[in-house]
Structures are given as C-alpha cells and as structure tokens.
VEXGU-355679 format. One record per residue: chain; y, z, x of N, C-alpha, C in turn. Coordinates in nm, 3 decimals. Layout:
# residues N
[rec "A"; [Y; Z; X]; [Y; Z; X]; [Y; Z; X]] ...
//
This chain:
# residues 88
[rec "A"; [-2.163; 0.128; -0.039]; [-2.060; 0.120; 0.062]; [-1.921; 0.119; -0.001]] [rec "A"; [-1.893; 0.064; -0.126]; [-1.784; 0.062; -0.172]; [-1.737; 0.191; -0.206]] [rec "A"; [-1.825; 0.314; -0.302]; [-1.765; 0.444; -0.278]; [-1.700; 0.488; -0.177]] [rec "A"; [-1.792; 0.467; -0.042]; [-1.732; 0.510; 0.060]; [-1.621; 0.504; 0.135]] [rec "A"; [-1.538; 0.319; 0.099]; [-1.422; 0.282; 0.117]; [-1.326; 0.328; 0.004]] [rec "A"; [-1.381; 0.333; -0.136]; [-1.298; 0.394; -0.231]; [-1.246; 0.596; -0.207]] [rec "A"; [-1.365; 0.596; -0.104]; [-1.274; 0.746; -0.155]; [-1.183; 0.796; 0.000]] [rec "A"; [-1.222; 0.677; 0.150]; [-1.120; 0.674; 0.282]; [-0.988; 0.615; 0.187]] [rec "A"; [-0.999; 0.545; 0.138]; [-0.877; 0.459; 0.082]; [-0.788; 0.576; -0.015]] [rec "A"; [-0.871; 0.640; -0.073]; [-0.794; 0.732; -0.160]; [-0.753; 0.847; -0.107]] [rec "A"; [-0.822; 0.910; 0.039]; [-0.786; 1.006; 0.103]; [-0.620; 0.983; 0.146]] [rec "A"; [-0.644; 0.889; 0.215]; [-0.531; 0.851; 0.290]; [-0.390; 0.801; 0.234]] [rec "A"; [-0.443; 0.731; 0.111]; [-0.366; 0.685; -0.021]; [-0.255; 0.854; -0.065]] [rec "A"; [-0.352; 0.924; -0.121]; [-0.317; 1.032; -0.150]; [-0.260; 1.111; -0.086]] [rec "A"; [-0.281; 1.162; 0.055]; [-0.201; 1.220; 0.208]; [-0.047; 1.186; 0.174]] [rec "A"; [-0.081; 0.987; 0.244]; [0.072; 0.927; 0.207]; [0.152; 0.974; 0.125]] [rec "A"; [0.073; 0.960; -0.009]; [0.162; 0.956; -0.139]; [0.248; 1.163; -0.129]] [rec "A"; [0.198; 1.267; -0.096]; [0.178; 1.406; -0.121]; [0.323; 1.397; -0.006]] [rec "A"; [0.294; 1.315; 0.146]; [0.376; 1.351; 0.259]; [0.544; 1.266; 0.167]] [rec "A"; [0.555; 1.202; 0.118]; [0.636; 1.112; 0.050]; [0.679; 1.211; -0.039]] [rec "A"; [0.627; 1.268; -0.126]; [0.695; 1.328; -0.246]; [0.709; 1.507; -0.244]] [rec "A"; [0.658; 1.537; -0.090]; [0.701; 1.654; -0.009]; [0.604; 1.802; -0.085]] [rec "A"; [0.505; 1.744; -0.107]; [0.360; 1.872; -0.184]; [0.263; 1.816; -0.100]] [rec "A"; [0.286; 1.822; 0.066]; [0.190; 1.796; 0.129]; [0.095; 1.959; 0.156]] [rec "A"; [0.184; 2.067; 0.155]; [0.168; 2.198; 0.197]; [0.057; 2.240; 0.042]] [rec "A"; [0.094; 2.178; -0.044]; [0.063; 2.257; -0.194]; [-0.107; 2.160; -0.212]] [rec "A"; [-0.146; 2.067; -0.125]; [-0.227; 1.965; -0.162]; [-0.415; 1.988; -0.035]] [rec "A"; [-0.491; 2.026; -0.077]; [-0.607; 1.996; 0.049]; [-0.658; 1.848; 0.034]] [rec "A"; [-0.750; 1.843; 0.124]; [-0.819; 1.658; 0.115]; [-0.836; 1.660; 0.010]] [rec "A"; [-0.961; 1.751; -0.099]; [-1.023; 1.689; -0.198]; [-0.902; 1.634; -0.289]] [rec "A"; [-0.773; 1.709; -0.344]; [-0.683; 1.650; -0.386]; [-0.645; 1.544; -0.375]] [rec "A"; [-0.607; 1.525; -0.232]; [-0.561; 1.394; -0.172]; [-0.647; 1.284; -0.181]] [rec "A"; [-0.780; 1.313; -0.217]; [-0.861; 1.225; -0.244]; [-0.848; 1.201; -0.385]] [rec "A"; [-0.842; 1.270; -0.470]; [-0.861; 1.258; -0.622]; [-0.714; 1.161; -0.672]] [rec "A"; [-0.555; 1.234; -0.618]; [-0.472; 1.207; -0.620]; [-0.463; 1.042; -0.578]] [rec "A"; [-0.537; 1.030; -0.446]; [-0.499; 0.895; -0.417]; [-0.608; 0.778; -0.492]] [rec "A"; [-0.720; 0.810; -0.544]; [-0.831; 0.752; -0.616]; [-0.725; 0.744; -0.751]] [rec "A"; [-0.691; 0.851; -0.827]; [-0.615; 0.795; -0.983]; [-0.503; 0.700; -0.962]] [rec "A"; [-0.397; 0.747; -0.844]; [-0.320; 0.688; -0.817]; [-0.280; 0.513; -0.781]] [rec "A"; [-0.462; 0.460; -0.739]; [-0.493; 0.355; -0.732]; [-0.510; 0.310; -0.831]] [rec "A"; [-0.592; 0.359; -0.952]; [-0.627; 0.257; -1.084]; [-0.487; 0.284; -1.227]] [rec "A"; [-0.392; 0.386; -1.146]; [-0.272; 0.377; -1.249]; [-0.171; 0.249; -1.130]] [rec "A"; [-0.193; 0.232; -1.012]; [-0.083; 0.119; -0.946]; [-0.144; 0.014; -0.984]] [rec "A"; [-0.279; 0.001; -0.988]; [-0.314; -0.157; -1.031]; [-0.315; -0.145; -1.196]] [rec "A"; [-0.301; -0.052; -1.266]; [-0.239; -0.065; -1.409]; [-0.110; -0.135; -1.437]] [rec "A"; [-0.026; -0.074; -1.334]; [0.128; -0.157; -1.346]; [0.088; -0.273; -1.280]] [rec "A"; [0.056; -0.334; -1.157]; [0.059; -0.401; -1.075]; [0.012; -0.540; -1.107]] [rec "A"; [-0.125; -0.510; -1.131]; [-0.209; -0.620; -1.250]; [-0.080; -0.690; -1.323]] [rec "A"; [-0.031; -0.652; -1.470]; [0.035; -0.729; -1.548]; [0.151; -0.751; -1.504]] [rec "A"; [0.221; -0.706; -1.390]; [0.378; -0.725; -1.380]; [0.405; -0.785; -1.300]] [rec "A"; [0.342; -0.792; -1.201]; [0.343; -0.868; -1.084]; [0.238; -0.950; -1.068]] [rec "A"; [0.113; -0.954; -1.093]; [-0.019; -1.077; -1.156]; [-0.096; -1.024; -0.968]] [rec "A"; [-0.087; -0.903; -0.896]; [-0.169; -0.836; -0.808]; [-0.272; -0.767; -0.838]] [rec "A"; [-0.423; -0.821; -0.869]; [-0.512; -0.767; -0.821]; [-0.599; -0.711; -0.721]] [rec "A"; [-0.596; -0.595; -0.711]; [-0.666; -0.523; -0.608]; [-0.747; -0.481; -0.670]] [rec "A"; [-0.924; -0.482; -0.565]; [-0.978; -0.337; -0.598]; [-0.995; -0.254; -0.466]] [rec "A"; [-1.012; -0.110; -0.554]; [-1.015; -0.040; -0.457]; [-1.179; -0.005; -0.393]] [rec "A"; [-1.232; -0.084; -0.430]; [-1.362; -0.117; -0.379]; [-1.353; -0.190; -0.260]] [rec "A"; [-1.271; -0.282; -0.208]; [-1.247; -0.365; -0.087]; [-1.151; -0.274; -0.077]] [rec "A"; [-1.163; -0.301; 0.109]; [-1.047; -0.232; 0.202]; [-0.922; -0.408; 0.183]] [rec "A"; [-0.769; -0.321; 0.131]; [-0.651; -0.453; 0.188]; [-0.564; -0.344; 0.214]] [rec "A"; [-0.460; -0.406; 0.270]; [-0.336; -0.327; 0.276]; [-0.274; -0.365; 0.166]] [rec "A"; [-0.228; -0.482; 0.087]; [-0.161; -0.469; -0.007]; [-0.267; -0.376; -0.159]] [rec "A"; [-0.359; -0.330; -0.115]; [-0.486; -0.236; -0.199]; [-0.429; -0.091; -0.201]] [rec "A"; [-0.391; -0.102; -0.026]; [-0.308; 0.012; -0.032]; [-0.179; 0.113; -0.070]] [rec "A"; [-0.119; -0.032; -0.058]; [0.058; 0.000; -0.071]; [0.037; 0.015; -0.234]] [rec "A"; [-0.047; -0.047; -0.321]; [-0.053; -0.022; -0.488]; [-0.110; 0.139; -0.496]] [rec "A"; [-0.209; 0.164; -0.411]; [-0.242; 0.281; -0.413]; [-0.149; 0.409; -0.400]] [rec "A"; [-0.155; 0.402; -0.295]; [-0.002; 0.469; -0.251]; [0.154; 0.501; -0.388]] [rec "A"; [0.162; 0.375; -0.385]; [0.294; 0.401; -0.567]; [0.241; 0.466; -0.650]] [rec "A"; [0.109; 0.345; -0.682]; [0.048; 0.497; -0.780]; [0.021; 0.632; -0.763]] [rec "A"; [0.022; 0.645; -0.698]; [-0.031; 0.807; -0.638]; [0.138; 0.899; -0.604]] [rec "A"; [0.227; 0.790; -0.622]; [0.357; 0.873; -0.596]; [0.404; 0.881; -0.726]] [rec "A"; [0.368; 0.777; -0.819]; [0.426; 0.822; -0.956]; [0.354; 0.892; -1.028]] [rec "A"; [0.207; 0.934; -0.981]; [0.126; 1.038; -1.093]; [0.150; 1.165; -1.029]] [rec "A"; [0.188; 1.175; -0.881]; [0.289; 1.299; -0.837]; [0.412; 1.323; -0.906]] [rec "A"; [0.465; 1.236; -0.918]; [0.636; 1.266; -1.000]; [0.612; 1.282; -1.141]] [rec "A"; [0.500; 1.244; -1.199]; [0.494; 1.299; -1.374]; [0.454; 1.417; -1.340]] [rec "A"; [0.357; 1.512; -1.241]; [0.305; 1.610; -1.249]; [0.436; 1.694; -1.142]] [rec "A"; [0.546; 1.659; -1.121]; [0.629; 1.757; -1.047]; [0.695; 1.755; -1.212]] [rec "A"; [0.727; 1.690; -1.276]; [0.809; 1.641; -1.373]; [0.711; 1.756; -1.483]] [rec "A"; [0.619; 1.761; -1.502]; [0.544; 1.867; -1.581]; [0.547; 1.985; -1.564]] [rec "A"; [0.524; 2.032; -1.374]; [0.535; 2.162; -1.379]; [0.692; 2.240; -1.345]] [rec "A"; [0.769; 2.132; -1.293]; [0.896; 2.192; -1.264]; [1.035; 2.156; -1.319]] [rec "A"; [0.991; 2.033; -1.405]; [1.064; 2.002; -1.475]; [1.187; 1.912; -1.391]] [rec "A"; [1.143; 1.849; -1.294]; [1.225; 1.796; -1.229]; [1.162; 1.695; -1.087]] [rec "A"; [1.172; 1.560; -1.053]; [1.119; 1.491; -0.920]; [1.199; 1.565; -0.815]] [rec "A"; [1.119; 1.576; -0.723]; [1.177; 1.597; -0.606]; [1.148; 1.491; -0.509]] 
//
C-alpha cells in the first residue's frame, strides 16, 4: 500500500512542482511521477538536517507534501539550469 501512496504523492508532487516552474507542457504523468518521487527524497535530504522534518513518503501528510513539492522544484531548476542554462 505504501508504493501506492508513494507514487499518488509523487504524481501530484511532480504536476505541482512542473505547473510552478512552467514545463508543465514539456512533462507527461510518468515524469511527473518520477519528478515528484526524486523530488521527495532530495526535499527530505535538505529538510531532515536543516530544519530536523521528517517525512516519509510512504505515509500520506501535507507537510510530506509541501517537502515534496520543493524538492521536485529544485531538481526542475538544476535540470532547466543544465539544459538551458538558465531558471525560469
């Protein structure tokens, strides 16, 4: 059951994060799924030590989410930052 919340959580995670950093057009679900799944275990990378927030993305939270979500907007902005050389 936890896959199954890990990869709604990452769909939607990922959507957010794509509609936010404006490559919603350039992105399908499976992306938005993959995008919002890495994006979760690089926000609780920062999140964990800097702020002392553990989430997993195995349980449904909203604050599970909102970590998800950042992460998934900053592994968008290294990869706009890779291919275009610039955040948008």
């Amino acid at each position: 059951m936890g896959w199954i919340i890990a990869i709604i959580v990452g769909g939607v995670a990922g959507w957010l994060a794509s509609k936010v950093m404006n490559r919603d057009a350039s992105m399908g679900i499976m992306w938005n799924v993959i995008v919002g799944i890495v994006g979760s275990l690089i926000g609780n990378l920062l999140a964990g030590p800097l702020l002392g927030i553990n989430t997993s993305i195995q349980e449904f939270s909203i604050i599970g989410l909102v970590v998800a979500v950042v992460g998934a907007v900053v592994l968008l902005g290294v990869v706009n930052l890779v291919q275009r050389g610039k955040v948008r």
